[in-house]
C-alpha positions in Angstrom: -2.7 0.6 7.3 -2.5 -3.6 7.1 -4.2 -2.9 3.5 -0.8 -0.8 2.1 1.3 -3.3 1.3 4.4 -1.5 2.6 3.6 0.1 5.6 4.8 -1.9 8.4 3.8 -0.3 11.7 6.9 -0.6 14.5 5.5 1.9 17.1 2.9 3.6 19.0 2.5 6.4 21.7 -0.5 7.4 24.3 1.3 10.6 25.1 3.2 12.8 23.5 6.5 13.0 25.3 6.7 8.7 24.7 5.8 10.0 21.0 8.7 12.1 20.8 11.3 9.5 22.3 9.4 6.9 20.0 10.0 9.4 16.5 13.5 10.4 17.4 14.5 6.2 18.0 13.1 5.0 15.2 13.3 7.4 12.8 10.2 6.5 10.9 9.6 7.9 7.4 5.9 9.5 7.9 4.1 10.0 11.4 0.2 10.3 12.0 -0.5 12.8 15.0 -2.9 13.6 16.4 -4.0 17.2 17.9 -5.3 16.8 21.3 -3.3 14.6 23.5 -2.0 14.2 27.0 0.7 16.6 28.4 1.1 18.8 24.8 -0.7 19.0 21.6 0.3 17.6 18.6 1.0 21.1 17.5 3.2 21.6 20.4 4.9 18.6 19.4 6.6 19.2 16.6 8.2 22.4 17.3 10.3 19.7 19.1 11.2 18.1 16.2 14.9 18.2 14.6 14.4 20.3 11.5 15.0 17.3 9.5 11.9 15.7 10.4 9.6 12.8 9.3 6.9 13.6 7.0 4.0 14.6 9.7 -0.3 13.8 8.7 -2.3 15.4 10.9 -6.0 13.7 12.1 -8.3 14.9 13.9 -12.2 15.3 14.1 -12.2 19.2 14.4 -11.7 21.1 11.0 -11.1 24.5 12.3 -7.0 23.4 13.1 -6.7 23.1 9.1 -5.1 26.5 9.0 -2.7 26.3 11.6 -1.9 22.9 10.4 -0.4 24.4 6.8 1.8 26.5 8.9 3.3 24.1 10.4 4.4 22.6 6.6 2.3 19.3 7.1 2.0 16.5 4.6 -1.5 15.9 4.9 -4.8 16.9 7.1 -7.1 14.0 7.3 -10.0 14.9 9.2 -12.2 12.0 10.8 -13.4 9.3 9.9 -10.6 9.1 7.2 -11.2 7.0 4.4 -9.3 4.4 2.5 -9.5 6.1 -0.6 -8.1 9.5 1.7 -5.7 7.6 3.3 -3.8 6.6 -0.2 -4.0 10.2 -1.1 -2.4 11.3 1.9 0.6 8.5 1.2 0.9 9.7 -1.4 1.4 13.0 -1.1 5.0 12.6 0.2 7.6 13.4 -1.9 9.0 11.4 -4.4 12.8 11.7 -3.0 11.7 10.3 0.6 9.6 7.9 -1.1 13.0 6.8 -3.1 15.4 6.4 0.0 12.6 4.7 2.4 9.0 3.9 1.9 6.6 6.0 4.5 5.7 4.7 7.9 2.6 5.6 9.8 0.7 6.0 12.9 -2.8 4.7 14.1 -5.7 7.2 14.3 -6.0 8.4 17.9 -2.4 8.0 18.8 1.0 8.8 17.8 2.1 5.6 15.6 4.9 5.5 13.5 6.0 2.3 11.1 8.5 1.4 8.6 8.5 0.0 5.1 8.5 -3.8 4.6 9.9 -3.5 0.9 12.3 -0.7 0.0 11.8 -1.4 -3.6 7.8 -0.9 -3.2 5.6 2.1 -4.2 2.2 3.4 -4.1 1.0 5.0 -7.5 -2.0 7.2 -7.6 -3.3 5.2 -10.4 -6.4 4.4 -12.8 -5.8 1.8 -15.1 -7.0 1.7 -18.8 -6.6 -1.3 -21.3 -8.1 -4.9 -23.1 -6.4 -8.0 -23.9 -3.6 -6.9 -25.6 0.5 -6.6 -25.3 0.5 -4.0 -22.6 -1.7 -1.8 -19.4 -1.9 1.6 -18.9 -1.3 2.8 -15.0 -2.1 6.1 -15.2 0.0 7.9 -12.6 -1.2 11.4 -12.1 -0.6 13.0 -16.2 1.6 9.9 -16.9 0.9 6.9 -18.6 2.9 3.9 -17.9 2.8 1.0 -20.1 3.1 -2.2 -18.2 3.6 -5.8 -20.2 1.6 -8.4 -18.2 4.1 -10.7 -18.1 5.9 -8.0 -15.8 2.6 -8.8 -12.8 3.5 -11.4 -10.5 -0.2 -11.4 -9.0 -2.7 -9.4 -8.2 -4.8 -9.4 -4.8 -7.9 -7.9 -4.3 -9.2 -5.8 -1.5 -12.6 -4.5 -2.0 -13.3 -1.6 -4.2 -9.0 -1.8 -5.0 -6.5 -4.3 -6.6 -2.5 -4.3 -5.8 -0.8 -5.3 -8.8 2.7 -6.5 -7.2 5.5 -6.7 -9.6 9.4 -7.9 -8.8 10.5 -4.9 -7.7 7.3 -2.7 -6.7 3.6 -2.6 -6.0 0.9 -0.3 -7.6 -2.6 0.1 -6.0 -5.5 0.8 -8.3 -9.3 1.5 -8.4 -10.4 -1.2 -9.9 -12.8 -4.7 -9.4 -11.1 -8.2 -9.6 -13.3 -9.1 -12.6 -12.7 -5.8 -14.8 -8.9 -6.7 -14.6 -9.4 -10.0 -15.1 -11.4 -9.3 -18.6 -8.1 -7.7 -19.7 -5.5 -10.3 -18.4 -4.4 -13.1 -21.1 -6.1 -15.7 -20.2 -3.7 -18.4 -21.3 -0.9 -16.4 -18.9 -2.9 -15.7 -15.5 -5.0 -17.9 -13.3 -7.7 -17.0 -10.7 -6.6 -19.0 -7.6 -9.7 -17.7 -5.5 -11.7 -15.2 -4.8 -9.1 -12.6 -3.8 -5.9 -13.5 -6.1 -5.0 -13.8 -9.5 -1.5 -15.4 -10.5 0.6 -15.2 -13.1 1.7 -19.0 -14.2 4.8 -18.4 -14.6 5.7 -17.3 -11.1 4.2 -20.5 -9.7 7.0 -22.2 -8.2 5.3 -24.7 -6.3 1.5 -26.4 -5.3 1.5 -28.2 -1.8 -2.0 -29.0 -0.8 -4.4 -26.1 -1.4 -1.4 -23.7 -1.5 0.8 -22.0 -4.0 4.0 -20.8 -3.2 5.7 -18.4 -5.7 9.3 -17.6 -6.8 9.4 -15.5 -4.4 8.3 -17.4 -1.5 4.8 -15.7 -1.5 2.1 -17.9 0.1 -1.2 -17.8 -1.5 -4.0 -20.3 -1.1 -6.5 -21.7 -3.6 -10.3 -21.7 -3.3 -11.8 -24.3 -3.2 -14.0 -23.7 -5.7 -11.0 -23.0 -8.2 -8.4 -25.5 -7.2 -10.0 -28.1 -10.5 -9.8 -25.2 -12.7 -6.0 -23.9 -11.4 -4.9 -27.7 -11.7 -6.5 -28.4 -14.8 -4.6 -25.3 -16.2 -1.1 -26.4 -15.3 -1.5 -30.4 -16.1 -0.9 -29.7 -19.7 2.6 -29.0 -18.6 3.2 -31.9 -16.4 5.6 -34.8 -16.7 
């Protein structure tokens, strides 16, 4: 969960009667349950839920509940051990009008969690990405294209085999490796920082040390291996 960038977790349950409590306080967006758990199952659960419930994604290790899972109108059925790549799918997955009025909040594997979105404005996109050096990207978003100007990307930050691509307003997560984006980023415009972020210069509000912090207050440090690079870019605009 600490890899979606607006999932902010503010609850977890042992049992479910403190799930329960914990869901109808709160009143999180999305909820991972799980099935087997002390005093009910997860099953049992949420026949106790108003009918105007969160978005419920089921886990569990045993596939055989998959069909008495549907009945019960769930998101998602993630069986374990869930991967990342599953996990986004699952987010995804909730509908567009929830995802408008809140972002989704989840729960921790093994537990009843729920969370809460850090950014309203944020979203996930289910995307693949497609482009060169040019005037715009392609986010694919299911059997859309959207065109995106780069001057639009505030940064990028890597995680492993996926990139978030924040913008002013939102965040898209794609497939993708650091350098394969990079070869399609205007060079003159974006600057690798270190091994995990790439910046757009213009958002750059301030370098203190080995740190940038961006119009937005975003902290983001610099490698050491790339802090000559990153301040040789920006001294031809000194004064």
């Amino acid at each position: 969960m600490q890899k979606v960038p607006f999932l902010e977790l503010v609850g977890t349950a042992e049992s479910a009667t403190d799930a329960l409590f914990l869901i109808r306080e709160v009143k999180p967006d999305i909820v991972f349950l799980d099935i087997e758990m002390p005093e009910m199952t997860g099953f049992e659960l949420l026949k106790l839920l108003p009918a105007i419930r969160p978005a419920v994604i089921m886990i569990t290790a045993d596939p055989s509940y998959a069909l008495e899972g549907y009945e019960h109108e769930l998101t998602d059925y993630l069986l374990k051990p869930v991967s990342f790549e599953r996990f986004l799918k699952a987010i995804n997955k909730v509908d567009s009008a929830r995802l408008q009025k809140h972002l989704p909040g989840v729960s921790e594997p093994g537990g009843k969690s729920v969370s809460s979105p850090k950014e309203p404005q944020e979203r996930v996109l289910d995307t693949a990405f497609t482009g060169t050096r040019n005037d715009f990207l392609l986010l694919k978003e299911n059997k859309k294209l959207i065109k995106v100007a780069p001057s639009e990307i505030h940064f990028i930050e890597g995680m492993r085999d996926y990139l978030k691509l924040y913008w002013a307003d939102r965040v898209a997560i794609i497939h993708m490796t650091m350098a394969k984006i990079e070869e399609a980023l205007p060079v003159a415009q974006f600057l690798r920082v270190n091994r995990s972020y790439i910046v757009n210069k213009k958002v750059i509000r301030e370098i203190e040390g080995n740190e940038i912090t961006t119009n937005s207050g975003r902290k983001i440090p610099i490698g050491v291996t790339y802090r000559a690079n990153v301040l040789a870019a920006l001294q031809k605009n000194r004064i």
